[in-house]
C-alpha positions in Angstrom: 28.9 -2.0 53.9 25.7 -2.9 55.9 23.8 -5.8 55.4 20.3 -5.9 55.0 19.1 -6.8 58.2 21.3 -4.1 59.2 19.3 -1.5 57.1 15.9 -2.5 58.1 16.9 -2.5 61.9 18.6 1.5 61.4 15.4 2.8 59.2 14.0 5.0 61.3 10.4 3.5 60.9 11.8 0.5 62.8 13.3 2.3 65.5 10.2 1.8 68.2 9.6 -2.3 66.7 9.9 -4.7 69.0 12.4 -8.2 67.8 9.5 -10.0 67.1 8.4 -7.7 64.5 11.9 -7.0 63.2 12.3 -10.5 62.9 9.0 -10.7 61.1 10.1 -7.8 58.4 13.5 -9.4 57.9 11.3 -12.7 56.3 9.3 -10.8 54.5 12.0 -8.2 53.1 14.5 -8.7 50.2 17.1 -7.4 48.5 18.3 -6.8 44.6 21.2 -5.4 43.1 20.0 -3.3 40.1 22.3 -1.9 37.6 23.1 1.3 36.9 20.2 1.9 34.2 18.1 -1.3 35.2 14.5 -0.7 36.6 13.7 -0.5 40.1 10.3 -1.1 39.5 8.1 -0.5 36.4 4.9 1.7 36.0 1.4 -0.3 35.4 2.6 -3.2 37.1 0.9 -4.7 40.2 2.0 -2.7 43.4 3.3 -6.0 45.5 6.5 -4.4 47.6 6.9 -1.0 49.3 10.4 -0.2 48.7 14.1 1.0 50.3 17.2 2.0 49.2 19.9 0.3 51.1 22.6 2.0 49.0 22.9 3.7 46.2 20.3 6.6 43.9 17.2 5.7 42.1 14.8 8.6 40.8 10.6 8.2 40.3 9.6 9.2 36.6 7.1 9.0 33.9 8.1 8.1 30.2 5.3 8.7 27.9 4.6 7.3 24.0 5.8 11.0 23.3 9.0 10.7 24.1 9.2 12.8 27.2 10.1 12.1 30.1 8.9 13.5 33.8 11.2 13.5 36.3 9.1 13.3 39.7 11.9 13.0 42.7 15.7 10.7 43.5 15.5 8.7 46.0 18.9 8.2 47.7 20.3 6.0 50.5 17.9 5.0 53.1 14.8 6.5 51.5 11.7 4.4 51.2 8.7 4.8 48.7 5.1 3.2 47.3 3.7 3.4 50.3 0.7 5.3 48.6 0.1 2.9 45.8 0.2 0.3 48.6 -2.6 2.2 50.9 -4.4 2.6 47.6 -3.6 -1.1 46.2 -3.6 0.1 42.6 -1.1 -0.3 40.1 2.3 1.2 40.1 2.2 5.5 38.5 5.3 5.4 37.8 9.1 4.0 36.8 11.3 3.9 38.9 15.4 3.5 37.4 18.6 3.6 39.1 21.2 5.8 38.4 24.1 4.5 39.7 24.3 0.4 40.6 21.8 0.0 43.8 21.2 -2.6 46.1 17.1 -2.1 46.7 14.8 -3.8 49.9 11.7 -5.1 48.5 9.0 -5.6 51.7 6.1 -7.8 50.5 3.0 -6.6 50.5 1.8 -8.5 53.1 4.4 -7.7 55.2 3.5 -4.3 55.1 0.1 -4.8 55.7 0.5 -6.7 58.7 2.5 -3.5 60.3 -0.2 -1.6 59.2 -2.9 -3.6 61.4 -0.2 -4.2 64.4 2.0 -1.4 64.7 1.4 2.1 65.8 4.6 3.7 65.4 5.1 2.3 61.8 1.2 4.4 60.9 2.9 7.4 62.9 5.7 7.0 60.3 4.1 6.2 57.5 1.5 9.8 58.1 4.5 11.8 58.5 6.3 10.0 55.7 3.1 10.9 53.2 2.4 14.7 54.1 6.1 15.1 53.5 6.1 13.2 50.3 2.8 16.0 49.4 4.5 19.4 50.2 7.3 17.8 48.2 5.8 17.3 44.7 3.6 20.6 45.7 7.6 22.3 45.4 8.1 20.0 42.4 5.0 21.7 40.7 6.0 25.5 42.0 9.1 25.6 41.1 8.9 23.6 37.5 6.6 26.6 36.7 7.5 29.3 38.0 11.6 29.4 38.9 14.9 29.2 36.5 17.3 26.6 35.9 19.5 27.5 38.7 17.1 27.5 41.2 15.6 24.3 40.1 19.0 22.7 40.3 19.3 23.8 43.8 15.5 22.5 44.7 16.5 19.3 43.3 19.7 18.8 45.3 17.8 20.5 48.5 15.3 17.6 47.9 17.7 15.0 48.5 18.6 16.7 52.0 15.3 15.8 53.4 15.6 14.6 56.9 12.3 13.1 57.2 12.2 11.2 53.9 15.6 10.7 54.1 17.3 10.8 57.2 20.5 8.4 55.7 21.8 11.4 54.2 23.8 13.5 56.0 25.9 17.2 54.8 27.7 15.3 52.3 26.5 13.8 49.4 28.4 11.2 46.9 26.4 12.1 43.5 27.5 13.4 39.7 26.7 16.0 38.1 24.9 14.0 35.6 22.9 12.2 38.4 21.8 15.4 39.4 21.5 16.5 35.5 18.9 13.1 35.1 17.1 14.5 38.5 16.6 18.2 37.1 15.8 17.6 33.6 19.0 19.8 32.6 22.0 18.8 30.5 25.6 17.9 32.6 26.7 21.5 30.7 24.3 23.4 32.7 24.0 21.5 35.7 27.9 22.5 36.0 27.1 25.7 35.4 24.6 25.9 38.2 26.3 24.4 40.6 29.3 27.6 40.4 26.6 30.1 40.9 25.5 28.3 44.5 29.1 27.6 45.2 29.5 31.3 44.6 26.4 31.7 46.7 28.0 30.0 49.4 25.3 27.4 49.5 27.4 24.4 48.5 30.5 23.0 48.0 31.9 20.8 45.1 34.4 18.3 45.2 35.1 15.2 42.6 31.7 13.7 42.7 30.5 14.8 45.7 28.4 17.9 46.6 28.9 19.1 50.4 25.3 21.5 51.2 26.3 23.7 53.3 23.1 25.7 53.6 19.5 23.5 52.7 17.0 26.4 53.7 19.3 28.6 51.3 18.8 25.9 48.2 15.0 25.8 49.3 14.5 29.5 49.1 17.1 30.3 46.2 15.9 32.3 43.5 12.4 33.5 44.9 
């Protein structure tokens, strides 16, 4: 298991740092356990810490006085998020809840406003890290309108095989059918259901808790 200072030295936004930066991120980074359920971070609250998962799931939503809920994207191991409410200094749009137990990297706002004034490479990051964060929820929006279930299951697991957002992830992914049932909005039932037909497909492959993607352009263009 890595430790924190391991994580924030193998994010690739620290890759081109020099030590005296790293060290200064370590001071101003830390690290929670949250529970599987607990919050991450809550909507309407000050935006004071952009955000990491050093291990574990967490998904973005919106739960309104209605009842529903609006699931906007998981975030999985080594993914990082609230850089845009940061850049905007506004209040957080949105909960964010784990799904399985987490251990989270909290960077203080300061902190990450310093790297913004002093570091190039993290703003070359951070620009690549936002328009890829935009075509994302552009997808989110296309494909909640227009495609069925089975193709937005496979969106939604294709989303977690993002190699700029999240470059932790490799072909193999430890997640449950329900996680991925929370993600899509969809019942376990049909989430199992889907995930035969992109087996079938020859898209993925399923094990005990663990879905293997063996083709991410085919669960991006699936059912259009």
């Amino acid at each position: 298991m890595q430790t924190l200072k391991e994580a924030l030295r193998g994010a690739v936004w620290a890759r081109e740092l020099d030590e005296e930066t790293l060290a200064r991120i370590e001071a101003g980074t830390v690290e929670r356990k949250i529970p599987a359920g607990g919050f991450v971070c809550h909507r309407g609250e000050p935006t004071d810490h952009w955000i990491g998962v050093v291990d574990g799931l967490v998904k973005m939503s919106s739960h309104w006085i209605t009842g529903k809920t609006m699931t906007f994207t998981g975030v999985p191991t080594g993914g990082w998020f609230g850089e845009g409410s940061l850049l905007k200094r506004e209040i957080r749009k949105y909960d964010v809840l784990a799904l399985r137990e987490s251990r989270v990297a909290y960077m203080g706002a300061s902190t990450f406003y310093w790297l913004l004034d002093h570091s190039i490479p993290f703003n070359r990051f951070l620009l690549t890290q936002l328009n890829e964060r935009l075509g994302q929820f552009i997808g989110m929006v296309e494909y909640e309108r227009m495609l069925d279930t089975d193709a937005r299951i496979a969106r939604c697991i294709a989303a977690l095989f993002n190699p700029v957002l999240y470059p932790g992830t490799g072909a193999e992914l430890g997640i449950s059918q329900e996680e991925i049932g929370y993600l899509a909005g969809v019942s376990r039932q049909r989430v199992n259901q889907g995930l035969k037909v992109l087996e079938d497909a020859g898209l993925l492959s399923l094990n005990y808790g663990k879905v293997t993607v063996l083709d991410v352009d085919g669960l991006r263009r699936f059912g259009l």
